[in-house]
N, C-alpha and C positions, 0 to 999 in steps of 0.2 A: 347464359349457360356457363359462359367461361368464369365469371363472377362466383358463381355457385361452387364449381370445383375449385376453384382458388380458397373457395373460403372453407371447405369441407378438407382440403390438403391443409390449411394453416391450422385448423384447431385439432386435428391428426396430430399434429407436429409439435403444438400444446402438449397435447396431451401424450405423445410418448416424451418429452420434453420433463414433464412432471412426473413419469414412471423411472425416467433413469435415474433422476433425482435422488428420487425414493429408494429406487432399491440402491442403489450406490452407497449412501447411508449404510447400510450394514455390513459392508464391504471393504472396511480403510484399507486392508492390508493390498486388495487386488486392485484396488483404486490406485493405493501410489507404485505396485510394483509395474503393473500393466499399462497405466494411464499417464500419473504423475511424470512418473521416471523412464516412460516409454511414449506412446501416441503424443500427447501435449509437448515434450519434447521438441519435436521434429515440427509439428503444426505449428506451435510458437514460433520457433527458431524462421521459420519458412517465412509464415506471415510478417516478422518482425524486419526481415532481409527483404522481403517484393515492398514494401509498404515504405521503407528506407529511401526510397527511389525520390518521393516527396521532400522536401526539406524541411517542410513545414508539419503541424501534427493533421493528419488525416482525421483523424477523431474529433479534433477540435470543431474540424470545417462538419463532420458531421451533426457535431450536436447543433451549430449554426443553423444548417439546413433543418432541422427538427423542430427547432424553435419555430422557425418564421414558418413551418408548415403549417405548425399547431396553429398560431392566428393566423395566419392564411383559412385556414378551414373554421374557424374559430366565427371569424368577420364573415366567411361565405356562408355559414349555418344561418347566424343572427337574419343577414339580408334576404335568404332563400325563406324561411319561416316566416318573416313580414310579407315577401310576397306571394309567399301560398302557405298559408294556414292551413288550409285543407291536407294537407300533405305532410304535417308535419309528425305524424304520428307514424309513417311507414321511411319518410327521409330518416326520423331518428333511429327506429332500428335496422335500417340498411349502412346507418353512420356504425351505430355499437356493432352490428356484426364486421363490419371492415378493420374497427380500431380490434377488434379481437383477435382478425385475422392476423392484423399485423404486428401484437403484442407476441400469437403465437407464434409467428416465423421469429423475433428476436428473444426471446424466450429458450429454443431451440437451439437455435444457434449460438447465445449467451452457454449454457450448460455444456453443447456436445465442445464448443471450442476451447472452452477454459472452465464452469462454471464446475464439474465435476469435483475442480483440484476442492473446493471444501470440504468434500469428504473422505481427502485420503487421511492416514496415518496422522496422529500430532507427533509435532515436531519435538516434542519433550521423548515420546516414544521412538522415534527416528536416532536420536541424538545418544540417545542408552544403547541402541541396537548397533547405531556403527562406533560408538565406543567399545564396547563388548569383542566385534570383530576386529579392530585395529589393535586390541591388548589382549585379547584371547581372555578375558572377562566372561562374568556368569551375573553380571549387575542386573538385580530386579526392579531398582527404582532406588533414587535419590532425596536422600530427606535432608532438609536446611531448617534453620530456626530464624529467628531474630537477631542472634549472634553474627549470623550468616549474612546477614543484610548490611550489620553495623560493619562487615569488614568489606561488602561489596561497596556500599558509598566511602569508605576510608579511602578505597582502591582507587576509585573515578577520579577522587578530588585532589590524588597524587598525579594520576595520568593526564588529567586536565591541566592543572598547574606546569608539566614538565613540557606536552604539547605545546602548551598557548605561546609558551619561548620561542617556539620553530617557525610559527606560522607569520604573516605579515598583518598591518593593520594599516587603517585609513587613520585620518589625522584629530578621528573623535576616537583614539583608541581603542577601537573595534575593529577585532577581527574579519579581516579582509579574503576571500580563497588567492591562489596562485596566477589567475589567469582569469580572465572572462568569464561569465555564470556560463556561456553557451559551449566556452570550450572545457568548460570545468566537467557538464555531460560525457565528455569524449572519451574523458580520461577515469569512467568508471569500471570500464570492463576490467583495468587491471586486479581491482579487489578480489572479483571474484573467482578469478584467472588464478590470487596467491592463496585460497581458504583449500586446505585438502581436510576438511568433515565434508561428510555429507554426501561426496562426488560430485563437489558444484565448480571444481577447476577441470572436471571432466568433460562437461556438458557441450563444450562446443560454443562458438562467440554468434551474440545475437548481435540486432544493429544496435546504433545508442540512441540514449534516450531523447527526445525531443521537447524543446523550451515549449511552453505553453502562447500564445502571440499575445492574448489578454489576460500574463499573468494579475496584472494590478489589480482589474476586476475579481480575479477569481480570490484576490486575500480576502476582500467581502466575507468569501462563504469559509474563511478559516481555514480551507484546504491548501496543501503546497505539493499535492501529485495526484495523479489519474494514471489509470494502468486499464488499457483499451482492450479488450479481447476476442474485440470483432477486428485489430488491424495488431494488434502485438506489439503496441505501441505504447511505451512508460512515456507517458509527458509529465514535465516537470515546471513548478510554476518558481520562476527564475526571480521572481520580485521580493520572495520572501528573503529575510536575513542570510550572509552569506552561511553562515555557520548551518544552518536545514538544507543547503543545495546540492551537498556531498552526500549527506544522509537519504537527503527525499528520493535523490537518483536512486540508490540502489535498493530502497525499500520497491521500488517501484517495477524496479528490474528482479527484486524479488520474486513480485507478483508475475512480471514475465516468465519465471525460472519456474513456475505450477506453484507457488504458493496463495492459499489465498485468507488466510488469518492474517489479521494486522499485528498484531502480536508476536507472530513468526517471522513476519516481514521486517517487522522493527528489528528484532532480534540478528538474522539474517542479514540487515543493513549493518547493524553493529561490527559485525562480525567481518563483512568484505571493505566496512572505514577500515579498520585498525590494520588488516591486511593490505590496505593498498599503499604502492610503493609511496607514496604524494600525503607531504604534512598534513595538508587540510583536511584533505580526508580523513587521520588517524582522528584529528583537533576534532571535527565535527560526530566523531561515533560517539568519541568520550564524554565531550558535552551533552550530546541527545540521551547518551545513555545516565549520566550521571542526573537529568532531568526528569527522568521516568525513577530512577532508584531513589532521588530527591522525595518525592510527592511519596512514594511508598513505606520510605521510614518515616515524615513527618507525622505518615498516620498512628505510624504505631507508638514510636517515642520521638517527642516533639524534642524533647531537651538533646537526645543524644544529634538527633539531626543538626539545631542550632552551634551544637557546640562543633562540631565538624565540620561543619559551612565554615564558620570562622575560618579555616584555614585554605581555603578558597583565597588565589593570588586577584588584587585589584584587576586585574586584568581579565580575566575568567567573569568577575563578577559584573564588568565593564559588559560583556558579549550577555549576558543573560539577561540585565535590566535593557539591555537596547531592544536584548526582545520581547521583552514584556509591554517597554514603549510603542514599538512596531506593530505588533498584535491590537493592542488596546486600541487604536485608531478607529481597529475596522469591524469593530464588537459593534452588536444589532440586530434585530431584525433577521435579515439576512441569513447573517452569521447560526443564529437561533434555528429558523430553517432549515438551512443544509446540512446543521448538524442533525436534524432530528431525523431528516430523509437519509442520513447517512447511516443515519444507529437503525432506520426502517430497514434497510437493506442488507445490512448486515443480519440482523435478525433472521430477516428471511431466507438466508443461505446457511442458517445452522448458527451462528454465533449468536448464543445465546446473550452475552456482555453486551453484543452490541457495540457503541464506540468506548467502551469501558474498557475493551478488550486488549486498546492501544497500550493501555499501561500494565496489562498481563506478561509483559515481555521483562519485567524484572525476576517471577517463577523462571524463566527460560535463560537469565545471565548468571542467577543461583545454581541450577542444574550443570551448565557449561562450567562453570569453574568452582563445582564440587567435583569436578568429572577430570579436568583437566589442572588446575590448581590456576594461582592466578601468575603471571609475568609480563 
């Protein structure tokens, strides 16, 4: 009996789970003014401050246990079915109604606790509206060309070159952060502390981010962050190249702050490097950002790309082939996998790109500094 209502409350919970969904969808405006920018808020902030208490990532140990239940139940199905065949036809859907159950409890609680923020407002629309209010503007929209591009990668590969001076290096000439990769986490809140778009120096201070314990493993799967929304927890995978540790933290702290486009997030991360008091951090937005603006003029004129790389300092170009070296290790398999579970997932929350979506954030450096000019 108790089994019964447990499992009649979880696909309840399904299924308003998948109605909020939905209609949220048509709603961005009340989405980010009421949810994003108000409820998510305080929920984040809350869960990111009680869950802090851990030193370690909470999430992490979660997915642990999720793993080793899945074969745990995996080995007890195989044995139970060898020992009673007879049974195996009401074991298995007593198994599917439980794994339903408990897809729709985190289903639920994935949506009402964070999952909503993909349907608020885009962030291209956000960024017009509080420029508009900050200069008493009537802007309907921002158009860029190709021109537009060639002067944003001229821009990077100035600020990269001037940055990479300030920053420190290890003795293979690669850019090194200032401090420890763990305490390098510590020192993220001030970025977003100096950015006044958006009202994200408003927002009030979450905890910080948390190293990942097995980041080595997790370069496998290509990834250098997770942003947990059952504990409010940005973990950061501390193995990657130092030049991703500044950036990965606060894309991820993005995702903390109601964003959940990767694209925004990148964006976003950009935007609280260059702001935060600390070289590496500035070193690290320029670079990531001058590597997504990279990839997107090569597509369109290869020659004007080449010939503005040239002017890329040996030293710049020292930190980009180590991470081409670094990356290429851990290509496979794997890596093929979680990409593709990644671009599943995204999908399924409205991003149509998918993990394409990562390099949509040079649209959103075009907008910012047609809007703001560049310095």
């Amino acid at each position: 009996m108790v089994i019964k209502k447990f499992r009649i409350i979880s696909i309840s919970l399904l299924i308003l789970g998948i109605l909020l969904n939905v209609i949220t969808k048509d709603m961005p405006n009340l989405v980010d003014k009421y949810y994003s920018n108000g409820i998510n808020i305080y929920s984040a902030k809350f869960m990111s401050k009680i869950f802090s208490i851990f030193p370690f990532s909470l999430f992490e140990i979660l997915i642990y246990i999720v793993v080793l239940s899945i074969l745990i139940f995996l080995i007890y199905s195989i044995y139970f079915i060898l020992k009673n065949p007879r049974s195996t036809f009401v074991y298995l859907k007593n198994s599917i109604l439980n794994i339903i159950s408990i897809v729709g409890i985190v289903y639920f609680l994935f949506i009402v606790l964070w999952g909503i923020n993909y349907n608020r407002m885009d962030l291209k629309d956000s960024l017009i509206a509080d420029y508009n209010i900050s200069h008493n503007e009537n802007i309907k929209d921002v158009n860029y060309d190709e021109d537009d591009l060639v002067s944003l990668y001229r821009f990077l590969v100035e600020k990269c070159n001037n940055a990479r001076q300030k920053v420190f290096e290890d003795n293979k000439n690669v850019m090194r952060c200032n401090t420890n990769r763990k305490e390098v986490l510590k020192r993220a809140n001030n970025g977003y502390e100096n950015v006044n778009i958006l009202n994200l120096n408003k927002r009030g201070s979450y905890a910080h981010a948390k190293p990942i314990m097995n980041s080595s493993l997790l370069c496998y799967t290509g990834i250098t962050g997770i942003y947990s929304p059952f504990t409010g927890e940005a973990n950061v995978n501390i193995a990657a190249p130092d030049i991703y540790i500044p950036f990965t933290t606060l894309h991820e702290m993005a995702h903390q702050r109601g964003y959940g486009s990767e694209d925004e997030c990148n964006f976003l991360a950009y935007i609280a490097c260059i702001n935060n008091e600390d070289l590496d951090f500035q070193y690290s937005g320029y670079i990531l950002a001058l590597k997504y603006t990279a990839s997107a003029l090569a597509k369109v004129d290869y020659d004007k790309f080449k010939e503005l790389s040239r002017n890329l300092s040996q030293s710049v170009k020292n930190d980009l082939n180590n991470s081409s070296e670094f990356w290429s290790k851990y290509e496979g398999k794997v890596n093929e996998v979680s990409d593709k579970m990644n671009n599943n997932y995204l999908k399924a929350n409205g991003v149509k790109e998918g993990t394409d979506s990562y390099g949509k954030v040079v649209n959103l450096f075009l907008i910012y500094y047609s809007l703001y000019e560049y310095n």
